[in-house]
VMD Tcl script that draws the C-alpha trace (Angstrom):
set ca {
  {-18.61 -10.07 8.10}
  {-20.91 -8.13 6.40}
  {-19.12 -5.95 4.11}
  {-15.43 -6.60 1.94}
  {-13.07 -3.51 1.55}
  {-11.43 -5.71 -1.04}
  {-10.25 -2.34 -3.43}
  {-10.86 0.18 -1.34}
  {-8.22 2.68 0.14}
  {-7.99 2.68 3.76}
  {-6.85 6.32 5.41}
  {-5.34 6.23 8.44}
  {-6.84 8.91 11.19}
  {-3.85 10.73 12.37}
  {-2.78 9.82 15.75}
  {0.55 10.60 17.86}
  {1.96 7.34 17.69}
  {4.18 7.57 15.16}
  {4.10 4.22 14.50}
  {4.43 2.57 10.54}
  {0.37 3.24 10.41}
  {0.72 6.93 11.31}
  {-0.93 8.86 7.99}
  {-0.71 5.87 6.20}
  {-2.92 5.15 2.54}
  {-3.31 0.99 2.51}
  {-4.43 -0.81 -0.46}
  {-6.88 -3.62 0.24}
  {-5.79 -6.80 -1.84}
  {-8.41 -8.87 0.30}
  {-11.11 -9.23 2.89}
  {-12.90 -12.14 3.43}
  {-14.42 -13.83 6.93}
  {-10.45 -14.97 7.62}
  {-9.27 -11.84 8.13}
  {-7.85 -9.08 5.41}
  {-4.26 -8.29 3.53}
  {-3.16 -4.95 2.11}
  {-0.17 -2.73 1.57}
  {0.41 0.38 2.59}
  {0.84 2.59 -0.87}
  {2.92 5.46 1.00}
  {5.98 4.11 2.76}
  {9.06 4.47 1.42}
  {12.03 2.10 2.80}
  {15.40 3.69 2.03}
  {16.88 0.89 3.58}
  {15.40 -1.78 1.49}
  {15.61 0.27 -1.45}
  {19.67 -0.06 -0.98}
  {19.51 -3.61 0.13}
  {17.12 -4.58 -3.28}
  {19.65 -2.50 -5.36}
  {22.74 -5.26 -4.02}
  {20.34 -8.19 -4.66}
  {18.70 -6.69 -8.15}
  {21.44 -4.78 -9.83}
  {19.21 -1.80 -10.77}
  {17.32 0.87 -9.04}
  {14.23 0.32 -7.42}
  {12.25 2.22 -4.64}
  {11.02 -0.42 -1.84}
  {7.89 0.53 0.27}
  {6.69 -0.46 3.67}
  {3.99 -2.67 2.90}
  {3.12 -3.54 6.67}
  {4.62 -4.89 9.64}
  {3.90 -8.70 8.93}
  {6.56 -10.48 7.51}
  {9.20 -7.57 6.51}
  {11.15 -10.59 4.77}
  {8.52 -10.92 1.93}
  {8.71 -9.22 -1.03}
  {5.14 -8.28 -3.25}
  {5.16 -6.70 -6.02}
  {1.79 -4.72 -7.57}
  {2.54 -4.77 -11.51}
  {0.39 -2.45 -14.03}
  {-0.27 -3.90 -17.20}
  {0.51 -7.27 -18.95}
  {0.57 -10.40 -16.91}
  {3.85 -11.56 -16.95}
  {3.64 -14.70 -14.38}
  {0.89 -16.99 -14.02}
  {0.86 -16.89 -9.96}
  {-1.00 -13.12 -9.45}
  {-4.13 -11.92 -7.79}
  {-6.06 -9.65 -9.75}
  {-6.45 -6.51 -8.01}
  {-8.17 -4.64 -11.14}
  {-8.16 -4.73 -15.00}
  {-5.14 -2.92 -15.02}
  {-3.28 -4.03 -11.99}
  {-2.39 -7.27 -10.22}
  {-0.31 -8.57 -7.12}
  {2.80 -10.94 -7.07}
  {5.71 -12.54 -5.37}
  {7.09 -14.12 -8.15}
  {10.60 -12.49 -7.62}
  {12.49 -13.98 -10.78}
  {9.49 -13.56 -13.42}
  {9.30 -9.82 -12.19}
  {12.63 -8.95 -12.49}
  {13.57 -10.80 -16.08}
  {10.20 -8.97 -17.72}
  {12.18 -6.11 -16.48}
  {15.64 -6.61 -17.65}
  {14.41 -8.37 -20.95}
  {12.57 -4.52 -21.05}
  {9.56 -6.39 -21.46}
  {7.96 -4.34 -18.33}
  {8.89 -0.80 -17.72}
  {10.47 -0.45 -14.15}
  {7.54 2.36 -13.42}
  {4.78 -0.23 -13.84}
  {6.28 -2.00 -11.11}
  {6.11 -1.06 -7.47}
  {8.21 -3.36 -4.32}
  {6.76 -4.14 -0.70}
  {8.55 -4.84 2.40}
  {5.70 -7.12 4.50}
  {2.03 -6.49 4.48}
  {-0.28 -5.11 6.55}
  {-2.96 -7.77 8.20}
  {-6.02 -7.82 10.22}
  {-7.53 -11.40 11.66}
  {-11.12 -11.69 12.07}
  {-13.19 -9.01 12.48}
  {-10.18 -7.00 13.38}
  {-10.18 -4.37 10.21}
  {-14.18 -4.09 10.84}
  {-13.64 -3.05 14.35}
  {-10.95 -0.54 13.63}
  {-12.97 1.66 10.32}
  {-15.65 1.51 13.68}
  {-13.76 2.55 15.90}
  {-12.39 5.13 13.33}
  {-8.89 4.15 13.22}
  {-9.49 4.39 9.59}
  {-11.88 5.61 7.00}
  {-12.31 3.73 3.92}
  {-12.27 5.71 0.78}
  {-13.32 4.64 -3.23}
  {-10.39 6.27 -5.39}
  {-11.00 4.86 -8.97}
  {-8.14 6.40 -10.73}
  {-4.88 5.84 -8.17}
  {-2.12 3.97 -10.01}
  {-0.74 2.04 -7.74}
  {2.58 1.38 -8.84}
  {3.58 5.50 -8.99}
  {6.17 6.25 -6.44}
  {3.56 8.11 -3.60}
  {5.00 9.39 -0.88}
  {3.34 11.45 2.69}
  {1.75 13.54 0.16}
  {-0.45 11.06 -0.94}
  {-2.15 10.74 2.35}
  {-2.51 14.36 2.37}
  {-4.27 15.07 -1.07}
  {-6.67 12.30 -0.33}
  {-7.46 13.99 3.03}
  {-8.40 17.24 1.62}
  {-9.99 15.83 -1.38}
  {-12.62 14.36 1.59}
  {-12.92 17.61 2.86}
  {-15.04 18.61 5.97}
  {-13.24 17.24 9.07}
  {-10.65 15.80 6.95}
  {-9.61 18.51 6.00}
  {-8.49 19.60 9.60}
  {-6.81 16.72 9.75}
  {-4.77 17.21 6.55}
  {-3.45 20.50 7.40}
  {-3.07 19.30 10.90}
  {0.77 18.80 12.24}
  {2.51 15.14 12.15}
  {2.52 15.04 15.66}
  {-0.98 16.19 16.39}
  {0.08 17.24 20.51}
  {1.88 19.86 19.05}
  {-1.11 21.46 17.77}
}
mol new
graphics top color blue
foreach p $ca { graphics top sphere $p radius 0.5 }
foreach p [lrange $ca 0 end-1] q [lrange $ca 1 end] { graphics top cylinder $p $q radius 0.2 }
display resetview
């Protein structure tokens, strides 16, 4: 490994799959010679968000954070650290699991619900895997230094970073969902 997308945003390259990757914006939490972990930003999970609304009492949205281990729950939190199990991911934000530390700061009203955001899963690559994909050009790896992570993004996020790229990208932006239509 010669490089670490550790922070970066990953943008998916459109493709007619349709598959949980399809115009997806993933947060890197980590890349190392193992392998790396992120969460897709951009998936919303209706379903979870109704099952988490049983198991929490309040309302809270649930994105798709990858297709490994849908039975895990991460949270990225802005702001104070309110558990002393995270992983920095900047000076403002950090990543999670701690389910019952999470969700007292936010009935005590100790953390503001919108300085929270839920996963379903992760997204993972083994060795080498996520450097032979951004070659392959599966994805294109993107510096966004102002992108709260915890706001509720939705397809639209995937979009505006595609024509904020420009050139090519922004074919691809205006391009339809299920490019063989096109």
């Amino acid at each position: 490994m010669n490089y670490s997308y550790k922070g970066k945003i990953l943008i998916s390259t459109p493709d007619i799959s349709g598959d949980i990757f399809s115009r997806s914006v993933v947060l890197i939490i980590d890349h190392n010679e193992q392998g790396a972990f992120g969460l897709i930003l951009n998936k919303k999970n209706d379903n979870m968000t109704s099952k988490l609304l049983d198991i929490f009492g309040f309302q809270v949205s649930v994105y798709d954070g990858g297709p490994v281990e849908n039975d895990k729950i991460f949270f990225i939190c802005k702001g104070e650290k309110i558990t002393e199990s995270y992983s920095e991911i900047s000076g403002e934000f950090y990543l999670t699991e701690d389910i019952e530390n999470v969700v007292a700061a936010i009935i005590d009203l100790r953390m503001p619900i919108n300085n929270v955001k839920v996963f379903s899963g992760y997204t993972g690559w083994g060795i080498q895997q996520l450097d032979g994909e951004i070659l392959r050009k599966m994805w294109t790896p993107v510096d966004i230094y102002n992108l709260d992570y915890t706001s509720p993004n939705d397809q639209n996020l995937w979009k505006k970073i595609m024509q904020n790229l420009g050139g090519e990208f922004l074919l691809w932006a205006n391009a339809p969902e299920d490019v063989s239509m096109n």
